[in-house]
Every structure is written in structure tokens, then in C-alpha cells.
N, C-alpha and C positions, 0 to 999 in steps of 0.2 A: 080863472077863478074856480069852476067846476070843477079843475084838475089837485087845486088845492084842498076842495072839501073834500071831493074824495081820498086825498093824503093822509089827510087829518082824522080821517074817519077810520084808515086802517090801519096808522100807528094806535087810533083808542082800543079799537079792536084788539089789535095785536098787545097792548099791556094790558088788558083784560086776561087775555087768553094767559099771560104770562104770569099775570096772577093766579087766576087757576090751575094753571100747570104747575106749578113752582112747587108746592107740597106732593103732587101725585111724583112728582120727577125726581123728587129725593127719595121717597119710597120706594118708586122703581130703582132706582140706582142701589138703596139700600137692600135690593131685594137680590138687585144681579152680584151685588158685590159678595151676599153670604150665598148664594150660588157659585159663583166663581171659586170661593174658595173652599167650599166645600170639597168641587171637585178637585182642585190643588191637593188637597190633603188625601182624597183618595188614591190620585194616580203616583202621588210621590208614598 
């Protein structure tokens, strides 16, 4: 029983965190992607 609240407590956790992550993780992505291609353009 104890091993199930604590299950339950870190799947809540974990979609919390997933919620807050989800917008910073597209901006980070958005950020590596015009990074990436910036340098693409420079070295070609």
C-alpha cells in the first residue's frame, strides 16, 4: 500500500513537472534549432 502512494505521488509529480516543462522545452528546442541553423549557414 505505502509503495502505491508513493507511485502515485511520483507519477502527480512527474505530470506536473511535465506541465511545466512542456513550454520551456519548446523554447529551448526553438532556440537550439535557430542555433543549429544558423551555424549550418555559416559553415556551408
Amino acid at each position: 500500500m505505502r509503495f502505491q502512494l508513493i507511485h502515485f505521488q511520483n507519477i502527480t509529480v512527474f505530470r506536473i513537472q511535465n506541465c511545466l516543462d512542456w513550454p520551456f522545452s519548446r523554447l529551448a528546442n526553438a532556440i537550439v534549432l535557430r542555433h543549429v541553423t544558423k551555424r549550418r549557414f555559416r559553415a556551408s
